[in-house]
RODREN-506956 format. One record per residue (C-alpha): chain; z, x, y; residue number from 1; residue in three letters. Coordinates in nm, 2 decimals. Example, Ala and Ser with C-alpha at 12.3 -4.5 7.8 and 13.67 -1.06 7.14 Angstrom:
<atoms>
{chain=A	c3=0.78	c1=1.23	c2=-0.45	resi=1	resn=ALA} .
{chain=A	c3=0.71	c1=1.37	c2=-0.11	resi=2	resn=SER} .
</atoms>
This chain:
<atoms>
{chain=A	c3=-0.52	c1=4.03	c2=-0.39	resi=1	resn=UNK} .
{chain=A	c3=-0.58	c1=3.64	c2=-0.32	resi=2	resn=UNK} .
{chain=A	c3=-0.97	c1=3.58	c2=-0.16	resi=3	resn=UNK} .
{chain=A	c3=-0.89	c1=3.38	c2=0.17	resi=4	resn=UNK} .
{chain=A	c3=-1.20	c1=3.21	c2=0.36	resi=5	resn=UNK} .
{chain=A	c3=-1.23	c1=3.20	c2=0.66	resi=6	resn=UNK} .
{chain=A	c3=-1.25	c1=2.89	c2=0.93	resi=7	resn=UNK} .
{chain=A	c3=-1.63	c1=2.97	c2=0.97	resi=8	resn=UNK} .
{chain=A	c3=-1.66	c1=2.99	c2=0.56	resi=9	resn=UNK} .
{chain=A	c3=-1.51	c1=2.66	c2=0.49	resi=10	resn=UNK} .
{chain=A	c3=-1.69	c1=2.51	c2=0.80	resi=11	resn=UNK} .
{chain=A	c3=-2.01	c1=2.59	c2=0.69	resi=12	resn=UNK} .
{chain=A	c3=-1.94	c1=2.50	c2=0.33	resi=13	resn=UNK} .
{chain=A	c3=-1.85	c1=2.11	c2=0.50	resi=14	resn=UNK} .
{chain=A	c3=-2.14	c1=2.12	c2=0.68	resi=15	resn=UNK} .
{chain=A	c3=-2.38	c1=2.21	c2=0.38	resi=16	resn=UNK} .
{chain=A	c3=-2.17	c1=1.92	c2=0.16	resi=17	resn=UNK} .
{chain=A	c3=-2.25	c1=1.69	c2=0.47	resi=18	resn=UNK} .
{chain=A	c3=-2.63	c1=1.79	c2=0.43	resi=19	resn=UNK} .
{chain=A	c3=-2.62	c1=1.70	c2=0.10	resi=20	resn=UNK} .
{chain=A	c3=-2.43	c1=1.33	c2=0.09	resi=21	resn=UNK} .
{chain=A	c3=-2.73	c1=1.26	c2=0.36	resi=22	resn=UNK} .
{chain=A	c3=-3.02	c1=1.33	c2=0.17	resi=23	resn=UNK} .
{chain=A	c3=-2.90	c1=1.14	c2=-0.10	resi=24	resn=UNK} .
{chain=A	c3=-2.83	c1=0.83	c2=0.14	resi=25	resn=UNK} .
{chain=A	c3=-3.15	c1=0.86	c2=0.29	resi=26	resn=UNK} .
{chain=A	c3=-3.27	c1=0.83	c2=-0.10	resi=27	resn=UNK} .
{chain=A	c3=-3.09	c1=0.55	c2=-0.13	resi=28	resn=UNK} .
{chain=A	c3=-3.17	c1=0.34	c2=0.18	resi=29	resn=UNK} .
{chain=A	c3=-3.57	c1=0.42	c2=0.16	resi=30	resn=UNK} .
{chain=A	c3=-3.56	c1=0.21	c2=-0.24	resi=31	resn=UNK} .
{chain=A	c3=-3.36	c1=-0.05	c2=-0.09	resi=32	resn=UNK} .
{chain=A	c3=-3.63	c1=-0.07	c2=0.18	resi=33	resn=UNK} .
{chain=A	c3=-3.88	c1=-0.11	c2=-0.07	resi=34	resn=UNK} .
{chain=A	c3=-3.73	c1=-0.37	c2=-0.26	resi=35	resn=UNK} .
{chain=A	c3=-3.69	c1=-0.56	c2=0.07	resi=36	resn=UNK} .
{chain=A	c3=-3.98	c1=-0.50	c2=0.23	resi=37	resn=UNK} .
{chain=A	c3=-4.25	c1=-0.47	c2=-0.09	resi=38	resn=UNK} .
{chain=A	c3=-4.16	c1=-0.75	c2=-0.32	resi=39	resn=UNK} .
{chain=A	c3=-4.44	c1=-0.59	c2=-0.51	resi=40	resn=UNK} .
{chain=A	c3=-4.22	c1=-0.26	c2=-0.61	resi=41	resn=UNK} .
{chain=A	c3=-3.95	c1=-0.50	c2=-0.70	resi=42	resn=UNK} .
{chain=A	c3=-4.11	c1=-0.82	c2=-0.88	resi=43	resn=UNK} .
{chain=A	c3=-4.41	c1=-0.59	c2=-1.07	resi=44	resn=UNK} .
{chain=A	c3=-4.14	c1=-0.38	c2=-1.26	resi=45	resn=UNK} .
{chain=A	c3=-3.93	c1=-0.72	c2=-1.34	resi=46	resn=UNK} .
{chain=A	c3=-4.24	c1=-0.87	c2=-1.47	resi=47	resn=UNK} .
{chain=A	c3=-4.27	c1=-0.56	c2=-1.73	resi=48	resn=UNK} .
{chain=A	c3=-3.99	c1=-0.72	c2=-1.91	resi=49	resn=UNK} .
{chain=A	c3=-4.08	c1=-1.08	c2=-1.88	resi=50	resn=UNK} .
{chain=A	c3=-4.17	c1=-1.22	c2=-2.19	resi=51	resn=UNK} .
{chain=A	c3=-4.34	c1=-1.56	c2=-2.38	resi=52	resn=UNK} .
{chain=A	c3=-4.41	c1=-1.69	c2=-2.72	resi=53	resn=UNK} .
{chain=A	c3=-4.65	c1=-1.92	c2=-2.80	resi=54	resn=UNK} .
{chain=A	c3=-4.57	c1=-2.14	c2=-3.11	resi=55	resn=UNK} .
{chain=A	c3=-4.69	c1=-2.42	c2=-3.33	resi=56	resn=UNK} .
{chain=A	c3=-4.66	c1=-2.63	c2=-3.64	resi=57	resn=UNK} .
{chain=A	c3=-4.67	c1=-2.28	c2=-3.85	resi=58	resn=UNK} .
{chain=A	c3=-4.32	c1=-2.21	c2=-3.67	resi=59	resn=UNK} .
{chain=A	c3=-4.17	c1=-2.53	c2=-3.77	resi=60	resn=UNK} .
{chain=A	c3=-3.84	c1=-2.66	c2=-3.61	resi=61	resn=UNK} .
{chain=A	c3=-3.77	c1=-2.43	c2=-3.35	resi=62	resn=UNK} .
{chain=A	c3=-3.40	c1=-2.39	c2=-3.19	resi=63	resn=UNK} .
{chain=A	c3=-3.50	c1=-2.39	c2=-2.86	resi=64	resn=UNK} .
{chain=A	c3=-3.16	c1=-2.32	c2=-2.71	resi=65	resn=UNK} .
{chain=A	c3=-3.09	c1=-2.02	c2=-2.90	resi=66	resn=UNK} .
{chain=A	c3=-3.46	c1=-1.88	c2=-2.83	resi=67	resn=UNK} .
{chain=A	c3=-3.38	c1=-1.97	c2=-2.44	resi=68	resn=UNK} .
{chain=A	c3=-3.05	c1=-1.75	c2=-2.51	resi=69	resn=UNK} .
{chain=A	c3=-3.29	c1=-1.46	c2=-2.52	resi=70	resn=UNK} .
{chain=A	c3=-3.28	c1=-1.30	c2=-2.11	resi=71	resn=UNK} .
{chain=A	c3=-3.66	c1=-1.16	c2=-2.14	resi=72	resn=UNK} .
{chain=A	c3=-3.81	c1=-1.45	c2=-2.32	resi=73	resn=UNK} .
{chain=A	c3=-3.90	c1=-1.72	c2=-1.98	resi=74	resn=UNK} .
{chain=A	c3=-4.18	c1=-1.92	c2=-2.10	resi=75	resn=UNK} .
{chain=A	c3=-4.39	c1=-2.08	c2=-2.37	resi=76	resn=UNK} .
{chain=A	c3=-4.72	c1=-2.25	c2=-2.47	resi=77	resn=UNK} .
{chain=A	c3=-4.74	c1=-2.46	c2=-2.70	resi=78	resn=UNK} .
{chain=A	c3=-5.01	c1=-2.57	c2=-2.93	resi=79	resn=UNK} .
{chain=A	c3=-5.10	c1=-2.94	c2=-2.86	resi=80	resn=UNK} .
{chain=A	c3=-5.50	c1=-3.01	c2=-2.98	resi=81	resn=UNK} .
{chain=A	c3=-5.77	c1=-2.83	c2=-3.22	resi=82	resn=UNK} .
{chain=A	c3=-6.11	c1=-3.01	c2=-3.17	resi=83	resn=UNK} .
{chain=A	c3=-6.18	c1=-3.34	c2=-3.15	resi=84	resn=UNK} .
{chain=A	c3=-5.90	c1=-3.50	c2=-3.38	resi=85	resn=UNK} .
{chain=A	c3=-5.62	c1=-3.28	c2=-3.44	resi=86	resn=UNK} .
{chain=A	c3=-5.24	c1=-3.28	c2=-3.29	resi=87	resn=UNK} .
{chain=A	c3=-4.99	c1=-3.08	c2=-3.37	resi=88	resn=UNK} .
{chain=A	c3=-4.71	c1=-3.33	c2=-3.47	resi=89	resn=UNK} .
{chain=A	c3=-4.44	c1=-3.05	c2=-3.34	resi=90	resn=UNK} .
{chain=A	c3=-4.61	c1=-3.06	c2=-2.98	resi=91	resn=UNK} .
{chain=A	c3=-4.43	c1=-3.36	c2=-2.85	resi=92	resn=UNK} .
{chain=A	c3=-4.01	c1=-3.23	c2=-2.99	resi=93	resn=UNK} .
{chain=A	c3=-4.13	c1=-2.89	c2=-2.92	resi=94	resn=UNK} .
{chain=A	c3=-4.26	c1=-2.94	c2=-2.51	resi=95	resn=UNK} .
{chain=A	c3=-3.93	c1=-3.16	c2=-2.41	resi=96	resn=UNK} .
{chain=A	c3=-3.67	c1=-2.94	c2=-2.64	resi=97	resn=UNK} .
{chain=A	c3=-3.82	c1=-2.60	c2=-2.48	resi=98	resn=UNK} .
{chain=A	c3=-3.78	c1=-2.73	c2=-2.14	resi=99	resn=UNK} .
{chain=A	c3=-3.45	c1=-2.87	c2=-2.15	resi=100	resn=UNK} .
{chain=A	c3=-3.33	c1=-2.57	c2=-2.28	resi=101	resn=UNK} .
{chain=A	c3=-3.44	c1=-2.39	c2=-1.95	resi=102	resn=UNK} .
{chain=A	c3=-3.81	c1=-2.24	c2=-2.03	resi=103	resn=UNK} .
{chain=A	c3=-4.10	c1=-2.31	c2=-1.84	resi=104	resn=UNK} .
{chain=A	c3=-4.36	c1=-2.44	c2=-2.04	resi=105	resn=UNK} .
{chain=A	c3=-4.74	c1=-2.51	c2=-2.12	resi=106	resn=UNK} .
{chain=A	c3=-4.99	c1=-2.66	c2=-2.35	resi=107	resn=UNK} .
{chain=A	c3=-5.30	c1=-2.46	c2=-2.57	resi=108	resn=UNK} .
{chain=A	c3=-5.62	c1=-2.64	c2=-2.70	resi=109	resn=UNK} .
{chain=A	c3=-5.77	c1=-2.45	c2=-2.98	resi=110	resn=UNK} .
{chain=A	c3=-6.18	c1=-2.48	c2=-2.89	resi=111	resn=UNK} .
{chain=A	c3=-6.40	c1=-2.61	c2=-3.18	resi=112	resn=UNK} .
{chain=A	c3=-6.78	c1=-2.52	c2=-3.12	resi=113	resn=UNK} .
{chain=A	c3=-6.86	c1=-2.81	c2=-3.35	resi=114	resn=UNK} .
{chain=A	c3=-6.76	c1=-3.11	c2=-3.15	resi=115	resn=UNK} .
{chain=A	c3=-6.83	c1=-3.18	c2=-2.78	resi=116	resn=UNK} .
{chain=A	c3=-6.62	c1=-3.11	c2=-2.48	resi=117	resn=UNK} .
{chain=A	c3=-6.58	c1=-3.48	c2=-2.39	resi=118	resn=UNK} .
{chain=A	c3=-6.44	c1=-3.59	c2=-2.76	resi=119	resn=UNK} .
{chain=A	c3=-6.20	c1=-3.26	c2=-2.72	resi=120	resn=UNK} .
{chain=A	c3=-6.10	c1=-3.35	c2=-2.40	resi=121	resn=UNK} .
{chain=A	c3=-6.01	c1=-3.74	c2=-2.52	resi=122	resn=UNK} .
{chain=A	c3=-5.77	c1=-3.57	c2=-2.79	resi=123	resn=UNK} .
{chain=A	c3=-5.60	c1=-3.35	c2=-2.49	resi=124	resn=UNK} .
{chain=A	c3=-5.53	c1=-3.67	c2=-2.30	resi=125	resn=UNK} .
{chain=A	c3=-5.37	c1=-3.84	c2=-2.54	resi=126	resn=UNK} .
{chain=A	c3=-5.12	c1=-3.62	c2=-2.60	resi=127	resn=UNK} .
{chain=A	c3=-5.06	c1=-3.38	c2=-2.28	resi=128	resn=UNK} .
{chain=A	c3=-4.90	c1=-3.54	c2=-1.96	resi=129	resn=UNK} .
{chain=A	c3=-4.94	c1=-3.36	c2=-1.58	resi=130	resn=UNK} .
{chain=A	c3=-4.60	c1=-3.42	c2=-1.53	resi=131	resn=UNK} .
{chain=A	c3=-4.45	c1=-3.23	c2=-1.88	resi=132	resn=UNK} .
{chain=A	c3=-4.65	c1=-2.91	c2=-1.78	resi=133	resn=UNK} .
{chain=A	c3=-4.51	c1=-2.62	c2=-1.59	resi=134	resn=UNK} .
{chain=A	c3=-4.79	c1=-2.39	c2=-1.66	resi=135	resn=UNK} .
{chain=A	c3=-5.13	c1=-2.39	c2=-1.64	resi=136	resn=UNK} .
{chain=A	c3=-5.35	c1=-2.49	c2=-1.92	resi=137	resn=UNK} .
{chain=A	c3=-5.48	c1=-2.28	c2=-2.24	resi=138	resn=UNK} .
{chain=A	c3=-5.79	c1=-2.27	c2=-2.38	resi=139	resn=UNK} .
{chain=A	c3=-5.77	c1=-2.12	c2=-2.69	resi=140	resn=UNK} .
{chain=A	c3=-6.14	c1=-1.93	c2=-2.79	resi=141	resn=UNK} .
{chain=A	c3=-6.05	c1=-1.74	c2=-3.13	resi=142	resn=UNK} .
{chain=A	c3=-6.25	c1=-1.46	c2=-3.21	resi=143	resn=UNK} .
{chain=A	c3=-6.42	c1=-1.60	c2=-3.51	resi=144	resn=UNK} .
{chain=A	c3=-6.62	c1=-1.82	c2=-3.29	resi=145	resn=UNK} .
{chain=A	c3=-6.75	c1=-1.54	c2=-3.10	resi=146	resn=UNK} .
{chain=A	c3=-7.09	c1=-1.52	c2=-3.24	resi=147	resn=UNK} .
{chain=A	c3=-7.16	c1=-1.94	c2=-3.20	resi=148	resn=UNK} .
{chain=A	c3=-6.92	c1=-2.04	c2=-2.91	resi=149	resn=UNK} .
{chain=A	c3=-7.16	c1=-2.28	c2=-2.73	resi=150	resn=UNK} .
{chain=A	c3=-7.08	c1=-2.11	c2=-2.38	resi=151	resn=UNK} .
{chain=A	c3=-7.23	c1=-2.41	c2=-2.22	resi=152	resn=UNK} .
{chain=A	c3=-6.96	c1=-2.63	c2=-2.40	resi=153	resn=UNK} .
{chain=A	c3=-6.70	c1=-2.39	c2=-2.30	resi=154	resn=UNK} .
{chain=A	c3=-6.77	c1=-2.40	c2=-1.94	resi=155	resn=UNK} .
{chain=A	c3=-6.80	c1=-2.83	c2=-1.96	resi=156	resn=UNK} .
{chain=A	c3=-6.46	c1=-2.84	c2=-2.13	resi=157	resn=UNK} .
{chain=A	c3=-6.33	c1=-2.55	c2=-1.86	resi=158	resn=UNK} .
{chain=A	c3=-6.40	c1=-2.79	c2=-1.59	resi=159	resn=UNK} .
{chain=A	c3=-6.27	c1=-3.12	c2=-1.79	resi=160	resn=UNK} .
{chain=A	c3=-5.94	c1=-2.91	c2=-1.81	resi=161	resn=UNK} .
{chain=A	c3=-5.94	c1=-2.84	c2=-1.47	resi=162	resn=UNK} .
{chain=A	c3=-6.07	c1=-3.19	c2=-1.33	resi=163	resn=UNK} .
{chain=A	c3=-5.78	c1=-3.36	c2=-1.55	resi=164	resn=UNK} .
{chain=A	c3=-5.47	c1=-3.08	c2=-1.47	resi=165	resn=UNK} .
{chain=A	c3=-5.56	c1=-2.97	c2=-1.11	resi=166	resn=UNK} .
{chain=A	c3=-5.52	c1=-2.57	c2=-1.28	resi=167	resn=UNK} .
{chain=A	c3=-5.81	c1=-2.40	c2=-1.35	resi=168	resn=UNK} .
{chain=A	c3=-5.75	c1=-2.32	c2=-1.75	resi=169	resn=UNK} .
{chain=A	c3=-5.65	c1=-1.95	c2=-1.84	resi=170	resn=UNK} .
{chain=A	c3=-5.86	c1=-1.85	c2=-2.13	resi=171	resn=UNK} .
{chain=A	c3=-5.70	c1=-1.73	c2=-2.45	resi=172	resn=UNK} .
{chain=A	c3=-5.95	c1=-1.50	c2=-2.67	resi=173	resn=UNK} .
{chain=A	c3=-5.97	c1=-1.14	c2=-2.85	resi=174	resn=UNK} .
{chain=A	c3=-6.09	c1=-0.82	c2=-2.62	resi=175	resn=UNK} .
{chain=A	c3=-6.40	c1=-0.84	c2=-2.83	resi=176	resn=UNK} .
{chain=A	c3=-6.47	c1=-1.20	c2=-2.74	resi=177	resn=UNK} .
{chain=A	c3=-6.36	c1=-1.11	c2=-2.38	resi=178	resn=UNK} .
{chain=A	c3=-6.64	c1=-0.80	c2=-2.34	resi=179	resn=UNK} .
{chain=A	c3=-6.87	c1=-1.03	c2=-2.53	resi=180	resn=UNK} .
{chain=A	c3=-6.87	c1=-1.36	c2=-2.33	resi=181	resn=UNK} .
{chain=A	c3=-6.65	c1=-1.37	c2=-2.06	resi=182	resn=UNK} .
{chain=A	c3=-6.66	c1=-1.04	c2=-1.85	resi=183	resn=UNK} .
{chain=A	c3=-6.91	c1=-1.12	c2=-1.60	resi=184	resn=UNK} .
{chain=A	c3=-6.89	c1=-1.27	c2=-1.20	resi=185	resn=UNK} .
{chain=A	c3=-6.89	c1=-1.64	c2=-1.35	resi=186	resn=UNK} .
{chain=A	c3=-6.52	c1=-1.61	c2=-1.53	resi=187	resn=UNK} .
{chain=A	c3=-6.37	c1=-1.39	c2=-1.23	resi=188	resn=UNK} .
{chain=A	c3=-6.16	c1=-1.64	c2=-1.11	resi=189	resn=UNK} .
{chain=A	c3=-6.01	c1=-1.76	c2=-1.40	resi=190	resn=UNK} .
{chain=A	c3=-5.66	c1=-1.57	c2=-1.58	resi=191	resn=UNK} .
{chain=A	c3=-5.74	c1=-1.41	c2=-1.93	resi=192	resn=UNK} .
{chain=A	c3=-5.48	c1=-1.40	c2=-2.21	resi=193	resn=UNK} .
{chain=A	c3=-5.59	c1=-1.13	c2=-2.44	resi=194	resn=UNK} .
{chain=A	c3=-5.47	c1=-1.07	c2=-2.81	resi=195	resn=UNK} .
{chain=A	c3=-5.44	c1=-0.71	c2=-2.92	resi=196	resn=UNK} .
{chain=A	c3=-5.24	c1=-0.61	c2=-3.16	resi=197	resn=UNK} .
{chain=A	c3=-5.32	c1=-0.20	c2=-3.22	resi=198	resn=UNK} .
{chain=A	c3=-5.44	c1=0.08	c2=-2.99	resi=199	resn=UNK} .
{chain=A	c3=-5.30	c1=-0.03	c2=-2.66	resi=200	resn=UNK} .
{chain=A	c3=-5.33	c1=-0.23	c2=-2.37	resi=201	resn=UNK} .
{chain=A	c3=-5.63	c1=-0.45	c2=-2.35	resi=202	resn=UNK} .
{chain=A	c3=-5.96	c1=-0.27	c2=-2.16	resi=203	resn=UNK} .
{chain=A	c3=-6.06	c1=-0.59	c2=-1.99	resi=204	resn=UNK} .
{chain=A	c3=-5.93	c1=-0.78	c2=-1.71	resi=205	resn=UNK} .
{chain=A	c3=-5.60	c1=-1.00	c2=-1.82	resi=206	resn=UNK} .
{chain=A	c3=-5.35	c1=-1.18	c2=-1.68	resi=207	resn=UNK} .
{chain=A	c3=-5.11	c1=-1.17	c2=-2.02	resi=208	resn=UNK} .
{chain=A	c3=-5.15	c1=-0.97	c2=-2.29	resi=209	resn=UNK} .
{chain=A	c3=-5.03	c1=-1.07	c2=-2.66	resi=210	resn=UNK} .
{chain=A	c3=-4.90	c1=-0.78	c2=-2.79	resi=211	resn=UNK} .
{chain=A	c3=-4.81	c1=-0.90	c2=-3.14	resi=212	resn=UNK} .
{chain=A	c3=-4.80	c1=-1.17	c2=-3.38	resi=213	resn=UNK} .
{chain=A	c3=-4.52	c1=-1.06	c2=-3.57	resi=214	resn=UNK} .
{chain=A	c3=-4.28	c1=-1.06	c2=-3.36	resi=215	resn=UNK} .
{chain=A	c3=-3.92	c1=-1.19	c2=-3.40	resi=216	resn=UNK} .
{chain=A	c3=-3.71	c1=-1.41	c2=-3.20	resi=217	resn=UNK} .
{chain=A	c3=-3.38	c1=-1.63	c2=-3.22	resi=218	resn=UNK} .
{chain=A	c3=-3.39	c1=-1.95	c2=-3.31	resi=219	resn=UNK} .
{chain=A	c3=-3.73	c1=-1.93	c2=-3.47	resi=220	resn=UNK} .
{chain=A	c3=-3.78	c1=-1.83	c2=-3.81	resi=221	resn=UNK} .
{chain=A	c3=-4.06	c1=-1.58	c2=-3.96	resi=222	resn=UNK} .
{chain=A	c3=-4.29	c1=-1.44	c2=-3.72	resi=223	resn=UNK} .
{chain=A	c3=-4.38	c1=-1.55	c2=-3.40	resi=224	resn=UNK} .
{chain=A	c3=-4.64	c1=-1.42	c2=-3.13	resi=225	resn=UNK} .
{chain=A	c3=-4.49	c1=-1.26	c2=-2.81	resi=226	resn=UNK} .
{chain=A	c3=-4.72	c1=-1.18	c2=-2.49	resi=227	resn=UNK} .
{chain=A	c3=-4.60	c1=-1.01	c2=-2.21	resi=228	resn=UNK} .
{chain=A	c3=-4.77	c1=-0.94	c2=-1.81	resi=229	resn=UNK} .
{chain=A	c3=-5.04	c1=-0.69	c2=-1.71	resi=230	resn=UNK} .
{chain=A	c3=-4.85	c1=-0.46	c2=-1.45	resi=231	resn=UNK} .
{chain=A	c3=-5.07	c1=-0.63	c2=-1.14	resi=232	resn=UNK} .
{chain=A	c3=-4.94	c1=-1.02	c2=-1.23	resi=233	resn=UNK} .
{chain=A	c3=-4.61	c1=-1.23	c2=-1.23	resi=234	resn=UNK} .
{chain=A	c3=-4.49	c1=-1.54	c2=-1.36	resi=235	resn=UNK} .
{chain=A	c3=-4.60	c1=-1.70	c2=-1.03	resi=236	resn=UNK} .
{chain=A	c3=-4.94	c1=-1.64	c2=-1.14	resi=237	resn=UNK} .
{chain=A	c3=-4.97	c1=-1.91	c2=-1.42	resi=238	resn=UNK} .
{chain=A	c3=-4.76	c1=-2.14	c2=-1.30	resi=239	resn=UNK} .
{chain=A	c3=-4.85	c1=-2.52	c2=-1.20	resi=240	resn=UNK} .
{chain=A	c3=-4.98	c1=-2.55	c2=-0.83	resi=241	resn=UNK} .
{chain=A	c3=-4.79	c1=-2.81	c2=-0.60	resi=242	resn=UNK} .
{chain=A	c3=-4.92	c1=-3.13	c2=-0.60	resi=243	resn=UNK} .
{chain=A	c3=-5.20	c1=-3.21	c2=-0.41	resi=244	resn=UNK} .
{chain=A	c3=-5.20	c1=-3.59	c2=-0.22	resi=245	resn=UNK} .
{chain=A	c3=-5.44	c1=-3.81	c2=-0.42	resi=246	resn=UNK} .
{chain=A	c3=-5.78	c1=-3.87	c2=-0.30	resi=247	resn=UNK} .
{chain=A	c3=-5.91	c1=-4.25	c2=-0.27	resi=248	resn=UNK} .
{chain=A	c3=-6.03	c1=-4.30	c2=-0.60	resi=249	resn=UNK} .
{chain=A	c3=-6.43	c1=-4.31	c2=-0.57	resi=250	resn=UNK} .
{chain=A	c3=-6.52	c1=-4.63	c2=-0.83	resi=251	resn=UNK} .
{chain=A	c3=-6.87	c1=-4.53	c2=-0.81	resi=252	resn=UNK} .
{chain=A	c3=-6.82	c1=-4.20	c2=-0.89	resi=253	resn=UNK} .
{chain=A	c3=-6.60	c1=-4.29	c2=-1.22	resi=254	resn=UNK} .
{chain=A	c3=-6.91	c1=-4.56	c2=-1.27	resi=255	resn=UNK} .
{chain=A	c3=-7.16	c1=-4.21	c2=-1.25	resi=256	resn=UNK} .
{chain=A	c3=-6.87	c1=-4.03	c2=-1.47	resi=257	resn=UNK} .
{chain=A	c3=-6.86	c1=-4.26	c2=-1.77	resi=258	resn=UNK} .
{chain=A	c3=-7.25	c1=-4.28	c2=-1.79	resi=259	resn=UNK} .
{chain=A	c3=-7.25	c1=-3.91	c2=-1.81	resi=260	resn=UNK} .
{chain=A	c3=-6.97	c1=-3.86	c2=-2.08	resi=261	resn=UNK} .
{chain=A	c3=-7.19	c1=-4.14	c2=-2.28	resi=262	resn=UNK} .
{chain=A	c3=-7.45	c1=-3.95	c2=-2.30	resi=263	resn=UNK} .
{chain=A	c3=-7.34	c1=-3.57	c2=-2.27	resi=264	resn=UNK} .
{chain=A	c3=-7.39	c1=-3.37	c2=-2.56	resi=265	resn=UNK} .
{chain=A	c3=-7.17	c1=-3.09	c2=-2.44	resi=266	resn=UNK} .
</atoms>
C-alpha cells in the first residue's frame, strides 16, 4: 500500500521549506549590509592578504613586471641611502621600473648612529624626489644599533624626513628595539614596521609587520623580505598625503635654518 499525504502534510512541508530559504536570505542580506555599511568588515579582511617586499642592491635586477603579476604583492620600499654617503646604485631603475609596472612605491634610509642627521639627510636629497614617492618615508633603525642609537639624532633626522617629505617617517626596527626605544607617548603618532621572523605576531604597536626575510617572489631571484598589515591598518595608512598649497617661503627662516645645520651636531 502506497503512503499518500495529505493537503495539510504537503502544505506544511512548503511552509517549513519557505521558513528555511528565509533565514538563509536574511543571512545573506545582513553580510552584504556590513560590507556596505562597515568598510571596516570588508577592507580589514582584504588587507590580511595585502602584501610588500622591500628590496635592494642584494636583490639585484629585479623583474618588476613579473613581481607586479603577483595579485597579493601591492607595494614596495626600496632602499635608497645608509648614512652619510652611501646610495644604492639599483634605487633609481628599481623606483621608476616598480612603478610603471603598477606598484605603489617608497623609499628606506638605513640610520647610521655615527654620522649626523643633517649630513644623512643631504645623502636622502640627492637621490629621493617628492614627486617619485607613493608612500611614506622609511627610517630604517636595525637592531644592532639598539644599544648606541643616539635617540636625540633619531628624532632630528625624524623631523628632517618629515620637514623635507610632508609624511611623518614610519620607523623600521626589531620588537626588541621597538620595547627598548620607541614604545612610549613621544613615538605614538608615528607607523611602526616591525621585523619578526619566529614566535608570532609582533607584541608592540605596528603598522606592518615583516614576517620573513626569506621569502620568495617572481621576478626576483633568491630571497626577498615580505611584510604584510596588522589587522587594525590598510594600505591607505602609509600612503602619501595630498599635497598641501605651499607656504610663502620665509628667507629669514631658511637664513635661521642654515646657521643651525652649520653648527648642529645632531
Amino acid at each position: 500500500m502506497k503512503y499518500r499525504c495529505s493537503n495539510l502534510e504537503m502544505g506544511n512541508s512548503q511552509l517549513k521549506r519557505f521558513g528555511y530559504m528565509r533565514k538563509r536570505l536574511m543571512v545573506f542580506m545582513t553580510f552584504v549590509f556590513f560590507c556596505f555599511h562597515f568598510p571596516i568588515f570588508n577592507s580589514a579582511a582584504a588587507q590580511t592578504h595585502t602584501r610588500g617586499i622591500d628590496v635592494s642592491k642584494f636583490q639585484g635586477t629585479v623583474n618588476w613586471t613579473k613581481v607586479a603579476s603577483d595579485s597579493t604583492i601591492k607595494f614596495v620600499y626600496i632602499k635608497s641611502t645608509e648614512g652619510a654617503s652611501m646610495q644604492d646604485p639599483f634605487y633609481k631603475t628599481n623606483i621608476t621600473k616598480a612603478r610603471k609596472a603598477g606598484l605603489l612605491v617608497g623609499f628606506y634610509h638605513v640610520y647610521s648612529p655615527r654620522t649626523t642627521a643633517y649630513k644623512q639627510m643631504a645623502n636622502i636629497r640627492k637621490i629621493v624626489k617628492k614627486k617619485d614617492l607613493d608612500l611614506i618615508p622609511v627610517l630604517d633603525i636595525e637592531g644592532k644599533y639598539s644599544d648606541g642609537l643616539y635617540m636625540e639624532r633619531v628624532d632630528k633626522l625624524l623631523e628632517l624626513l618629515e620637514r623635507e617629505y610632508g609624511a611623518k617617517p614610519m620607523i623600521y626596527t626589531s620588537e626588541h628595539c621597538y620595547k627598548e626605544h620607541f614604545r612610549g607617548k613621544k613615538y605614538a603618532n608615528y607607523h611602526f614596521f616591525i621585523a619578526k621572523y619566529a614566535g608570532g605576531i609582533p607584541s608592540g604597536r605596528h603598522t606592518l609587520w615583516q614576517f620573513t626575510d626569506k621569502g620568495h617572489v617572481k621576478g626576483i631571484s633568491g630571497d626577498v623580505d615580505i611584510s604584510k598589515f596588522n589587522r587594525k591598518h590598510t594600505l591607505g595608512d602609509i600612503k602619501m598625503p595630498k599635497p598641501k598649497k605651499k607656504a610663502t617661503e620665509n628667507k629669514e627662516g631658511k637664513k635661521e635654518d642654515k646657521k643651525k645645520e652649520d653648527k648642529e651636531k645632531l
